[in-house]
CHARMM internal coordinates of N, CA and C (Angstrom, degrees):
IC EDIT
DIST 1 N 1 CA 1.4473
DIST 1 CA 1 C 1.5300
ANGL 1 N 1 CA 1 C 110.30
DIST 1 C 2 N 1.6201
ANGL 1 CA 1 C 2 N 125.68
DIHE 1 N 1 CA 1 C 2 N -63.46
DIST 2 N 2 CA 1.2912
ANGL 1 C 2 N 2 CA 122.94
DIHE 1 CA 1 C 2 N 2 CA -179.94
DIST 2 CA 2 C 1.8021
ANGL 2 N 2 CA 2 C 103.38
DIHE 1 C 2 N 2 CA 2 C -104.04
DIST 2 C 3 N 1.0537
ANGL 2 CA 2 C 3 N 119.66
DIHE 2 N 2 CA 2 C 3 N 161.13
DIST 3 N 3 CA 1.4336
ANGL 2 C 3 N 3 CA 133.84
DIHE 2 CA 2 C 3 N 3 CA 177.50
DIST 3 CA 3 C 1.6684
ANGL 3 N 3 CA 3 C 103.26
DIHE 2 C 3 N 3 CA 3 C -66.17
DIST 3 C 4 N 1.2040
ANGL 3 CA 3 C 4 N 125.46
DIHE 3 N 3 CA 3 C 4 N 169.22
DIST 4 N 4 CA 1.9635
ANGL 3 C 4 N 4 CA 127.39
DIHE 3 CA 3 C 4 N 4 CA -178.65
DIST 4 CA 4 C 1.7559
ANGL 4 N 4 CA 4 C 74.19
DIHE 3 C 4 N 4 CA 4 C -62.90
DIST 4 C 5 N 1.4020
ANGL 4 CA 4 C 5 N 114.70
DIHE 4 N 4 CA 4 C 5 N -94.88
DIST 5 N 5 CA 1.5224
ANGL 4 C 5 N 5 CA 116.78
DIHE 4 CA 4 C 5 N 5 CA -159.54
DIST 5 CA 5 C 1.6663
ANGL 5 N 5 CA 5 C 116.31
DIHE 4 C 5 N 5 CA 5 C 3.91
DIST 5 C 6 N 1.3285
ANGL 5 CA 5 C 6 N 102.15
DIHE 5 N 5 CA 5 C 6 N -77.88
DIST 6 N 6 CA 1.4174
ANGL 5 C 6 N 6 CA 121.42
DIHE 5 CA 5 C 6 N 6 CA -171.58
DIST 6 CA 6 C 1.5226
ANGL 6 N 6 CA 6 C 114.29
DIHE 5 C 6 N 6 CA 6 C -56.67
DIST 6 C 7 N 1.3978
ANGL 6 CA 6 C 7 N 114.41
DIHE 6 N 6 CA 6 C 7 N -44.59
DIST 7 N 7 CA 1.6374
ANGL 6 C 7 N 7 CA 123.58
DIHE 6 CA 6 C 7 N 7 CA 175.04
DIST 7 CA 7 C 1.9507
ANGL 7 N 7 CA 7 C 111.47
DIHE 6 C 7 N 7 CA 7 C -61.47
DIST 7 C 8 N 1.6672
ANGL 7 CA 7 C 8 N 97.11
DIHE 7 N 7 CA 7 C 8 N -29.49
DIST 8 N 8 CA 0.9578
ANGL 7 C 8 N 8 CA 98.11
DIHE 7 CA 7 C 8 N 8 CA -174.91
DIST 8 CA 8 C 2.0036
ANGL 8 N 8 CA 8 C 117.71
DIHE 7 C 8 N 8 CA 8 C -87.21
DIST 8 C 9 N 1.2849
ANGL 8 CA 8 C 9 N 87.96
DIHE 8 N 8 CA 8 C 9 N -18.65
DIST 9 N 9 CA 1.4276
ANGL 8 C 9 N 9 CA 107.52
DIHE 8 CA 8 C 9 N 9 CA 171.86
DIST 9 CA 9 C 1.6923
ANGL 9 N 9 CA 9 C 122.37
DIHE 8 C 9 N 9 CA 9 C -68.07
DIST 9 C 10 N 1.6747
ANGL 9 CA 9 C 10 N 82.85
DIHE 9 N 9 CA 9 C 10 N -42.23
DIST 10 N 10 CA 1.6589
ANGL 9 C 10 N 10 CA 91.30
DIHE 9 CA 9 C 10 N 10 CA 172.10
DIST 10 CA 10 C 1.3397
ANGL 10 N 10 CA 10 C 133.36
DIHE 9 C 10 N 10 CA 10 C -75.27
DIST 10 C 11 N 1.5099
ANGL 10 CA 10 C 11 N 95.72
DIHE 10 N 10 CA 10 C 11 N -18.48
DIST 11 N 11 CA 1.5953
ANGL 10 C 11 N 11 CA 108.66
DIHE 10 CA 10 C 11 N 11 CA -178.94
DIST 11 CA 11 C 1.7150
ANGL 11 N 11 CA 11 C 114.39
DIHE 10 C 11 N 11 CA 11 C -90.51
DIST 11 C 12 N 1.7203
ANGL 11 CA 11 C 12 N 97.24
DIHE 11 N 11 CA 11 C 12 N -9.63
DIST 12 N 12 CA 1.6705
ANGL 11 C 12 N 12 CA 91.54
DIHE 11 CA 11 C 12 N 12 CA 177.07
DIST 12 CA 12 C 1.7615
ANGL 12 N 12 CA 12 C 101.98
DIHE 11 C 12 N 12 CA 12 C -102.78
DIST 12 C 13 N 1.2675
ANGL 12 CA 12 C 13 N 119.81
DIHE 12 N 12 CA 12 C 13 N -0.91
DIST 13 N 13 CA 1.6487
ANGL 12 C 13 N 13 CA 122.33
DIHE 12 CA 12 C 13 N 13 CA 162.12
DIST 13 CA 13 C 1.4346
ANGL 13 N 13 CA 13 C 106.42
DIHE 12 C 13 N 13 CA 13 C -68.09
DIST 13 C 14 N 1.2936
ANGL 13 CA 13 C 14 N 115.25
DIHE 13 N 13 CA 13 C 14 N -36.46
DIST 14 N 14 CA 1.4090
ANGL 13 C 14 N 14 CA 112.52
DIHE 13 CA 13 C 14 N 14 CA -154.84
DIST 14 CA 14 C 1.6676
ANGL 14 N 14 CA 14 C 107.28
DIHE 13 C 14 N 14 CA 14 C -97.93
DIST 14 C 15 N 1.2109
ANGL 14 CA 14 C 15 N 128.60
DIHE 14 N 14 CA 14 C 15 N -31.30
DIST 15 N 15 CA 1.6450
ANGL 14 C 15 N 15 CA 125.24
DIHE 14 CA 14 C 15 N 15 CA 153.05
DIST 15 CA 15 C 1.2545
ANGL 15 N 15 CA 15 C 111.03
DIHE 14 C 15 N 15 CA 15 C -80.77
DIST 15 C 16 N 1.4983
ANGL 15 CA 15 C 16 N 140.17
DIHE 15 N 15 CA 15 C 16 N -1.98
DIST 16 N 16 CA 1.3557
ANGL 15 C 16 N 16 CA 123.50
DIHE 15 CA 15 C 16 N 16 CA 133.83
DIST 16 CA 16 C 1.4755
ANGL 16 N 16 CA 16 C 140.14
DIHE 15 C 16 N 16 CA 16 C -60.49
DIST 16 C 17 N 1.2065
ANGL 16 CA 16 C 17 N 94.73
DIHE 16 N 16 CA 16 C 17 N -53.19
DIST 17 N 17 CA 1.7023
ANGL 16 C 17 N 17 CA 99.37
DIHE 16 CA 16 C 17 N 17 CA 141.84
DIST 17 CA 17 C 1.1816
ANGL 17 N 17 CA 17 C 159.67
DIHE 16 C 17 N 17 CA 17 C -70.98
DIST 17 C 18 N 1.2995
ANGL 17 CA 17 C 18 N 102.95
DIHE 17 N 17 CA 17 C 18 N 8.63
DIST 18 N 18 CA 1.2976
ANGL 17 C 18 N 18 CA 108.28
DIHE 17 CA 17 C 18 N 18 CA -149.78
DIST 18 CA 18 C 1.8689
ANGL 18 N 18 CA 18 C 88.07
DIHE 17 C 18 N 18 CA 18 C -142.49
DIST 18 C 19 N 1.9554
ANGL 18 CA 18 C 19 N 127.25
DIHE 18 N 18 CA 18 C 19 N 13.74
DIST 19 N 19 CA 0.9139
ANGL 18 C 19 N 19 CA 109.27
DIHE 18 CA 18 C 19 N 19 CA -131.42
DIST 19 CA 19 C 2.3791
ANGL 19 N 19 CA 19 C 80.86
DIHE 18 C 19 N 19 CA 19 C -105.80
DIST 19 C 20 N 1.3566
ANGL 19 CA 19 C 20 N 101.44
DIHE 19 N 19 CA 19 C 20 N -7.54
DIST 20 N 20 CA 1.4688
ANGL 19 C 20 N 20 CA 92.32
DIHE 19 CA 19 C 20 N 20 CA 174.98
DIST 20 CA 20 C 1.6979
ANGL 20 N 20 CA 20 C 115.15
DIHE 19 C 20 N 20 CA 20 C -96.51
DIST 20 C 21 N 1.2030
ANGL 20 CA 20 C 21 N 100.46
DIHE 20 N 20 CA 20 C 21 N 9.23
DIST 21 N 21 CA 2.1144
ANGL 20 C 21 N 21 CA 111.19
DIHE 20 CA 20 C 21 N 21 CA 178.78
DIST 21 CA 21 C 1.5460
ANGL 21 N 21 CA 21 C 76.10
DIHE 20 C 21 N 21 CA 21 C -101.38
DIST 21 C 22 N 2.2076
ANGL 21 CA 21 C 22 N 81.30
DIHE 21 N 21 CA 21 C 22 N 120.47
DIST 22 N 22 CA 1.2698
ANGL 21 C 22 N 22 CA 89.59
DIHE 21 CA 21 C 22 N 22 CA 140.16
DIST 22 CA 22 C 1.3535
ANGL 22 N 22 CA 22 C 156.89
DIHE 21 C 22 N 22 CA 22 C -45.03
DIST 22 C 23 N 1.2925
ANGL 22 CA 22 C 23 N 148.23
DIHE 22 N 22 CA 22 C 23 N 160.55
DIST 23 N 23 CA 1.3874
ANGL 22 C 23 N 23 CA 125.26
DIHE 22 CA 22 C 23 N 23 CA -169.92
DIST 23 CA 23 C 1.2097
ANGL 23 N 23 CA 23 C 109.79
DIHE 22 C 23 N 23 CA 23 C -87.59
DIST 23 C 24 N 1.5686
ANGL 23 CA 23 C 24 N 127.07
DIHE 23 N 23 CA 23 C 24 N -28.75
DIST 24 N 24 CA 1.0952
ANGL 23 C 24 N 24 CA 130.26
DIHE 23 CA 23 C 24 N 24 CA 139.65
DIST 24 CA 24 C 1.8831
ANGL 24 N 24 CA 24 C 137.91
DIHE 23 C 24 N 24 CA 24 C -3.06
DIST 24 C 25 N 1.1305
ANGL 24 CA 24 C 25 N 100.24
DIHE 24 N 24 CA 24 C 25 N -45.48
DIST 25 N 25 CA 1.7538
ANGL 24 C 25 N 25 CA 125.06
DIHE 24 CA 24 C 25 N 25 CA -160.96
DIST 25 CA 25 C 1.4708
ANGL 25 N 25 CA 25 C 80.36
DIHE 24 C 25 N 25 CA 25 C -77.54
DIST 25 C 26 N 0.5433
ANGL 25 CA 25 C 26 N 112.68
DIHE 25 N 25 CA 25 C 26 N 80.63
DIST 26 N 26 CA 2.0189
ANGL 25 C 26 N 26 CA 106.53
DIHE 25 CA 25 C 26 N 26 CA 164.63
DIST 26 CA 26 C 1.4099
ANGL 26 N 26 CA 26 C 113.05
DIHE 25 C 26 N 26 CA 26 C -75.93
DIST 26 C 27 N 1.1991
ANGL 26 CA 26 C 27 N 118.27
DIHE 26 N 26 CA 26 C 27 N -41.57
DIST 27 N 27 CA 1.5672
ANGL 26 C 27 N 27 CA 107.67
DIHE 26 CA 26 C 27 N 27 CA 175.84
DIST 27 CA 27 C 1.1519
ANGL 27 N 27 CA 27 C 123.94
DIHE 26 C 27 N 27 CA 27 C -62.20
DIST 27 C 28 N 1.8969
ANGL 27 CA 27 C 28 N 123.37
DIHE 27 N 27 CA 27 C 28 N -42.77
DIST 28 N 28 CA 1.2198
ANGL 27 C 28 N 28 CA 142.10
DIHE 27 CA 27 C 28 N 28 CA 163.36
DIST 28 CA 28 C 1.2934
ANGL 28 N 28 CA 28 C 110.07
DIHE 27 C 28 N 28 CA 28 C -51.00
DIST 28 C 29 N 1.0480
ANGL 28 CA 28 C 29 N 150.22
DIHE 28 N 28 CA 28 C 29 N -73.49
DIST 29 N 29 CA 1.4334
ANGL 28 C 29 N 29 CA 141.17
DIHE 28 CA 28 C 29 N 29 CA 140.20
DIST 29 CA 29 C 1.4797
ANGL 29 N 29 CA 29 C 137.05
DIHE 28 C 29 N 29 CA 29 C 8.33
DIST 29 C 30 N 1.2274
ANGL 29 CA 29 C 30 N 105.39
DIHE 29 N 29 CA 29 C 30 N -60.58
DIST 30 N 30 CA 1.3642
ANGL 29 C 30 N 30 CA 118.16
DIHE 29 CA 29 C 30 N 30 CA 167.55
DIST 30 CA 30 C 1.6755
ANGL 30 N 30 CA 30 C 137.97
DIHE 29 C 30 N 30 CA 30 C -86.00
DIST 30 C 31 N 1.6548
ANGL 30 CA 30 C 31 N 92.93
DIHE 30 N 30 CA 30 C 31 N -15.73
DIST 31 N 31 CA 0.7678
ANGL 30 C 31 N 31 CA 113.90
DIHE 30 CA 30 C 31 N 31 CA -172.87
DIST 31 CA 31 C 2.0529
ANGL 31 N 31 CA 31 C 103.54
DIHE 30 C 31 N 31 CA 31 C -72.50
DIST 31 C 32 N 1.8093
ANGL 31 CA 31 C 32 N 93.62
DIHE 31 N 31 CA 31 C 32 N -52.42
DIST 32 N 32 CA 1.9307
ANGL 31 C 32 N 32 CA 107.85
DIHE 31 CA 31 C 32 N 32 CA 173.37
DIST 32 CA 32 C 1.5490
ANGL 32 N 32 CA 32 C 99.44
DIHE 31 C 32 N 32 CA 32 C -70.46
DIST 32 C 33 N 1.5680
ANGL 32 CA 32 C 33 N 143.20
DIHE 32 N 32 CA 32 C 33 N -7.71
DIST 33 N 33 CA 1.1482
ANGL 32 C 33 N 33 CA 135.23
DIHE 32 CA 32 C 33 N 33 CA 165.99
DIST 33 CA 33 C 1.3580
ANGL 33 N 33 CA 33 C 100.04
DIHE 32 C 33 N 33 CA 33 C -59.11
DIST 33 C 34 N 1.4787
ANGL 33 CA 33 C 34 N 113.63
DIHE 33 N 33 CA 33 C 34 N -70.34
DIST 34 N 34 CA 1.4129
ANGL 33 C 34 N 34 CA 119.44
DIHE 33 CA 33 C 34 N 34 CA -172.36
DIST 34 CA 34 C 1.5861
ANGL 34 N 34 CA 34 C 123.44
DIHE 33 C 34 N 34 CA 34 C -44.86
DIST 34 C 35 N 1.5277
ANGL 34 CA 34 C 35 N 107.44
DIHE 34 N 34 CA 34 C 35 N -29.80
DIST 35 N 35 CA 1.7059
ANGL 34 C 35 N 35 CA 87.43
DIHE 34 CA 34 C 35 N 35 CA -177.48
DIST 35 CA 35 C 2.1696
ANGL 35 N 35 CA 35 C 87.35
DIHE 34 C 35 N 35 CA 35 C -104.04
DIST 35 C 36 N 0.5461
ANGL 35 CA 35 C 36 N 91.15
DIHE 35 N 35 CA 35 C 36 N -0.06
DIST 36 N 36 CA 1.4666
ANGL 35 C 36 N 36 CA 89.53
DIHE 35 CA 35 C 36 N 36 CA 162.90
DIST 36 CA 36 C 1.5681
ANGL 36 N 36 CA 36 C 114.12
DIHE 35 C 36 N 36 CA 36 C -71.58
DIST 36 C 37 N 1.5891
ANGL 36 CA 36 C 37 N 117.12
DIHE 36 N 36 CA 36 C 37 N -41.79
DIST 37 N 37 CA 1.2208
ANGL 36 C 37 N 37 CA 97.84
DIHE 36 CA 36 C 37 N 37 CA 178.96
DIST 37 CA 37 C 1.7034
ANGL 37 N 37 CA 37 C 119.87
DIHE 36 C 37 N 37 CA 37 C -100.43
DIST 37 C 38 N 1.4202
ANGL 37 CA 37 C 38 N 96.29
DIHE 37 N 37 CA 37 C 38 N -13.43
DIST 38 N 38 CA 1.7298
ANGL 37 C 38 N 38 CA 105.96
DIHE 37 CA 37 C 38 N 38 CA 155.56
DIST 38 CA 38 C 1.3028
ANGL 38 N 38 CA 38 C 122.13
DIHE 37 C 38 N 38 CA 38 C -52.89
DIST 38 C 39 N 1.4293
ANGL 38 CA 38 C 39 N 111.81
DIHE 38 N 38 CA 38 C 39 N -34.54
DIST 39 N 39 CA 1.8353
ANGL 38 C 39 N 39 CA 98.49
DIHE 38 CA 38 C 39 N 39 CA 179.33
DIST 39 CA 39 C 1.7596
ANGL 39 N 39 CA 39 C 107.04
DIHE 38 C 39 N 39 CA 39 C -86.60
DIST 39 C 40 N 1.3499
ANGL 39 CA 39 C 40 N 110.77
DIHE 39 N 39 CA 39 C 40 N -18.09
DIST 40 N 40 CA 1.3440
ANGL 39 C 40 N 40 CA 95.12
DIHE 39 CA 39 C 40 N 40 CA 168.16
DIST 40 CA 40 C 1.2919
ANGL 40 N 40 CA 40 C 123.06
DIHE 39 C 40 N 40 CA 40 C -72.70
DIST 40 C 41 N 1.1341
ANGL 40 CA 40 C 41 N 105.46
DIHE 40 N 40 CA 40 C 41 N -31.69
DIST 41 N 41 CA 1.8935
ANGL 40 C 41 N 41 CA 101.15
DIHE 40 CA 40 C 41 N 41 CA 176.52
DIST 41 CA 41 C 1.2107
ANGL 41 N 41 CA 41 C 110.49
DIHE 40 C 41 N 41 CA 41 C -71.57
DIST 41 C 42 N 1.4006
ANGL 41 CA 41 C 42 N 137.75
DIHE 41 N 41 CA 41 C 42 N -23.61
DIST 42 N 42 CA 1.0523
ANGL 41 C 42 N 42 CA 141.17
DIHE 41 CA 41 C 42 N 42 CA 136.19
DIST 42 CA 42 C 1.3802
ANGL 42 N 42 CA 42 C 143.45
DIHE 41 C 42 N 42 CA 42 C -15.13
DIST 42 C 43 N 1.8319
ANGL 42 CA 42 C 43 N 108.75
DIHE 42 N 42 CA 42 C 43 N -37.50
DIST 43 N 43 CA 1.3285
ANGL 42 C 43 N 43 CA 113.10
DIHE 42 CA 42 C 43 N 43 CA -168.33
DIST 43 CA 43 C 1.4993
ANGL 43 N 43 CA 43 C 109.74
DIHE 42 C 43 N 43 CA 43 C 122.94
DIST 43 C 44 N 1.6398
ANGL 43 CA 43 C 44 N 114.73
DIHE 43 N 43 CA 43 C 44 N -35.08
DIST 44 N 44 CA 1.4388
ANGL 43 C 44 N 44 CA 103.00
DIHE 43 CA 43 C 44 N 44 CA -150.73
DIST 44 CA 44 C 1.4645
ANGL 44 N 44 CA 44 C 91.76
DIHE 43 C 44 N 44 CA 44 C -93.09
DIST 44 C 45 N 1.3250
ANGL 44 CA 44 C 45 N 101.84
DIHE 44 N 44 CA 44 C 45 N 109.48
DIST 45 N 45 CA 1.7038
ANGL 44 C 45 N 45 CA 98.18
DIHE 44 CA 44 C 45 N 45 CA 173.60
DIST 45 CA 45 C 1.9188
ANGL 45 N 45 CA 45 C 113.56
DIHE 44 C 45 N 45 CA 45 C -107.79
DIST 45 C 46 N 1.0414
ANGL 45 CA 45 C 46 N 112.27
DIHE 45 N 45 CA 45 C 46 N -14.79
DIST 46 N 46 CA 1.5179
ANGL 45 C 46 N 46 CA 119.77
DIHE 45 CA 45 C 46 N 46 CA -169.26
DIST 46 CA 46 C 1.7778
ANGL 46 N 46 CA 46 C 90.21
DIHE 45 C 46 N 46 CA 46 C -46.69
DIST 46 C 47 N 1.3631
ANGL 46 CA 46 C 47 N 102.98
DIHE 46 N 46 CA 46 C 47 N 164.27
DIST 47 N 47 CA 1.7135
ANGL 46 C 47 N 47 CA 136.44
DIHE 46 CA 46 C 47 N 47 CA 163.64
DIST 47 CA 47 C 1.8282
ANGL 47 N 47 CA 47 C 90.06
DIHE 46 C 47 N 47 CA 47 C -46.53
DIST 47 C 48 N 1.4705
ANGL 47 CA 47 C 48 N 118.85
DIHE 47 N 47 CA 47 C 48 N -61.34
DIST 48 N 48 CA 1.3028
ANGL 47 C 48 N 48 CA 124.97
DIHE 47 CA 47 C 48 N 48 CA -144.93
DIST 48 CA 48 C 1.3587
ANGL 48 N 48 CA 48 C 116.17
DIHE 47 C 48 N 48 CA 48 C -70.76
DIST 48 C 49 N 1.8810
ANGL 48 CA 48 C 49 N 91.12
DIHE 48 N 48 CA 48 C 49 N -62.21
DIST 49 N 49 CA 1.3441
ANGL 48 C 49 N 49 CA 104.02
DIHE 48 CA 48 C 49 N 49 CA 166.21
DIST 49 CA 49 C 1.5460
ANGL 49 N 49 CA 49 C 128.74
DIHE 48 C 49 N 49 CA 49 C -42.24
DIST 49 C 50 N 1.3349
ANGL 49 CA 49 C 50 N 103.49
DIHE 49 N 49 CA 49 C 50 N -54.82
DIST 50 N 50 CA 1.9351
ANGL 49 C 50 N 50 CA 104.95
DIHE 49 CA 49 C 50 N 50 CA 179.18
DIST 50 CA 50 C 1.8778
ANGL 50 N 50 CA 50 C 109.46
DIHE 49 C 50 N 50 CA 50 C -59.03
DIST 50 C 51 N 1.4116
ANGL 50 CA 50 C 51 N 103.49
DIHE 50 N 50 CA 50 C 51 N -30.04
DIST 51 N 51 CA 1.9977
ANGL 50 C 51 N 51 CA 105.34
DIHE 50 CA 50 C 51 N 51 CA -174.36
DIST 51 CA 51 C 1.8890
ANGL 51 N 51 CA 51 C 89.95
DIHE 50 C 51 N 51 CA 51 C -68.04
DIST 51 C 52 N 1.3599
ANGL 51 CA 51 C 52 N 122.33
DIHE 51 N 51 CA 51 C 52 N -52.42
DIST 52 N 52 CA 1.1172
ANGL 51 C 52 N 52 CA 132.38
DIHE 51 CA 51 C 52 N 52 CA -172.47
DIST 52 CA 52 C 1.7316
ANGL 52 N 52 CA 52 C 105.93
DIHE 51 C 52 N 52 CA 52 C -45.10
DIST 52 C 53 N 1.3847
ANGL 52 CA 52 C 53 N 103.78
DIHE 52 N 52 CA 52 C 53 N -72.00
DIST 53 N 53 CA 1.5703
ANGL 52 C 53 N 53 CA 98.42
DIHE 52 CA 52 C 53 N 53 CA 169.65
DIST 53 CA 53 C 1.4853
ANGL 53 N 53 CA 53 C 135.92
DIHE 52 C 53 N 53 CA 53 C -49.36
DIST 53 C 54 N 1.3074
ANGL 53 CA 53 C 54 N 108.51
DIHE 53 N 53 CA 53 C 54 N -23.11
DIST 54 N 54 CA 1.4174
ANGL 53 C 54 N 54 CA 113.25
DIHE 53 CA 53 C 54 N 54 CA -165.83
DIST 54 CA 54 C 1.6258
ANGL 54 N 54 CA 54 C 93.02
DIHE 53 C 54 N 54 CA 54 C -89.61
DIST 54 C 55 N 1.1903
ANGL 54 CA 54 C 55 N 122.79
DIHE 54 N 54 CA 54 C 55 N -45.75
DIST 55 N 55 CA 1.2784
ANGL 54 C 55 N 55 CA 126.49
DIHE 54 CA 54 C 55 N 55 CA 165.31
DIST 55 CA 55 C 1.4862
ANGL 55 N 55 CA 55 C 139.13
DIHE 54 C 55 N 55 CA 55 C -49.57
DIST 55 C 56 N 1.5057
ANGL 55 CA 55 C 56 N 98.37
DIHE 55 N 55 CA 55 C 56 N -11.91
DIST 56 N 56 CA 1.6612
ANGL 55 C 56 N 56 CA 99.32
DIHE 55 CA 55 C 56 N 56 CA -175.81
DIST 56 CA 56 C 1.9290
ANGL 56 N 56 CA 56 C 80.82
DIHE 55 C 56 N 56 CA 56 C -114.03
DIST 56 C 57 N 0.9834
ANGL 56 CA 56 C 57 N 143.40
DIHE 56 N 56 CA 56 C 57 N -4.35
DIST 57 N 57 CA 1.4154
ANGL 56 C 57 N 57 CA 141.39
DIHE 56 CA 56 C 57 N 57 CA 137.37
DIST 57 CA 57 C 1.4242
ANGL 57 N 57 CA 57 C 112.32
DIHE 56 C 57 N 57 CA 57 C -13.37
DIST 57 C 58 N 1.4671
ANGL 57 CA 57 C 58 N 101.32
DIHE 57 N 57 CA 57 C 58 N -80.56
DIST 58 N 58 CA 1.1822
ANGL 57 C 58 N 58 CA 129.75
DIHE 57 CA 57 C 58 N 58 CA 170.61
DIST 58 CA 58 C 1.4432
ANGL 58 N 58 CA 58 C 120.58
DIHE 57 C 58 N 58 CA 58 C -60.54
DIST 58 C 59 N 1.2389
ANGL 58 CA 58 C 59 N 128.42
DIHE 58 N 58 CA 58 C 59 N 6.72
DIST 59 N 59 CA 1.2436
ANGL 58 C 59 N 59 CA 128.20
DIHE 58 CA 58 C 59 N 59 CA 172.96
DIST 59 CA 59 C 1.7491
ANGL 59 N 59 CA 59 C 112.76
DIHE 58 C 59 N 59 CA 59 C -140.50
DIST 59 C 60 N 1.5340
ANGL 59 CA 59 C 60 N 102.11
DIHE 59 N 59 CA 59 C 60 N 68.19
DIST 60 N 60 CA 1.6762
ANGL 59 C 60 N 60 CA 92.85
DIHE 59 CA 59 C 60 N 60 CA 176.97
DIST 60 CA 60 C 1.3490
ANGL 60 N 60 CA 60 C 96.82
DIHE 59 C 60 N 60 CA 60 C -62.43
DIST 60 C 61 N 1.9904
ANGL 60 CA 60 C 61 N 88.49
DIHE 60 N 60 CA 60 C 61 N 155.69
DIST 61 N 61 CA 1.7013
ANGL 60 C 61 N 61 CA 112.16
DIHE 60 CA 60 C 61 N 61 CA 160.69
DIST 61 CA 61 C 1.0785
ANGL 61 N 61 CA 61 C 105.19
DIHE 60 C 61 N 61 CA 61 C -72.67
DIST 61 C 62 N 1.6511
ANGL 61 CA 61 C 62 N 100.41
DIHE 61 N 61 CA 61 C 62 N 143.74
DIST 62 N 62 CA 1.6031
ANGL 61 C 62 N 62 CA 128.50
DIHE 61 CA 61 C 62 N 62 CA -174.28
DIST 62 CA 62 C 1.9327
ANGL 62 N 62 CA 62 C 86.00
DIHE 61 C 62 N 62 CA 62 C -73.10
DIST 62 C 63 N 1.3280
ANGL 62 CA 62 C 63 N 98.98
DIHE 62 N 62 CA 62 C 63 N 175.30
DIST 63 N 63 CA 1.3921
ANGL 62 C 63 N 63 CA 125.30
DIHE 62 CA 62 C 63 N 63 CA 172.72
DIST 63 CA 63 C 1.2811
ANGL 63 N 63 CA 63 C 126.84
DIHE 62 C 63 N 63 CA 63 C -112.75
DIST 63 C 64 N 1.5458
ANGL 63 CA 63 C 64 N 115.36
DIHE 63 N 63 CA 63 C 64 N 103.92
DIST 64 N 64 CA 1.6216
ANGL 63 C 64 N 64 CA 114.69
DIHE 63 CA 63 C 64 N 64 CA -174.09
DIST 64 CA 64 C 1.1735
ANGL 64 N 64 CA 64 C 125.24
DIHE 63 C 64 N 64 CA 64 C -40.90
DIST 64 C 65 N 1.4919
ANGL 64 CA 64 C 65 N 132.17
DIHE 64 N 64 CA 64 C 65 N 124.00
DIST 65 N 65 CA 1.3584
ANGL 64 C 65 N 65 CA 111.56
DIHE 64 CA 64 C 65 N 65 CA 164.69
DIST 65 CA 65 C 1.5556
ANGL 65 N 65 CA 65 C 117.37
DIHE 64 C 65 N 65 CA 65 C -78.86
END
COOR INIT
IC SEED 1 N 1 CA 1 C
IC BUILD
């Protein structure tokens, strides 16, 4: 699916982000895997962009009251 580069790119976004979830958290984990690998199919391949995505993972929007 992605080239070594890119797989390898994605996998150092994702234990950067991912480096205070326990290893345990499997859902949490997989969950910033998944839009981690959605923004690459996407296009967004930069260092920034993928930390950016994996990070708003980790940050659902609150709910207006």
């Amino acid at each position: 699916m992605f080239d070594a580069e890119t797989t390898a790119l994605l996998r150092a976004a994702h234990e950067e982000v991912c480096e205070n979830i326990p290893v345990n958290e499997i859902g949490a984990r997989t969950y910033v895997a998944s839009k981690l690998l959605e923004a690459a199919a996407q296009g967004q391949l930069s260092t920034d962009a993928l930390k950016i995505a994996a990070r708003k993972a980790l940050n659902p929007p609150t709910m207006a009251r």
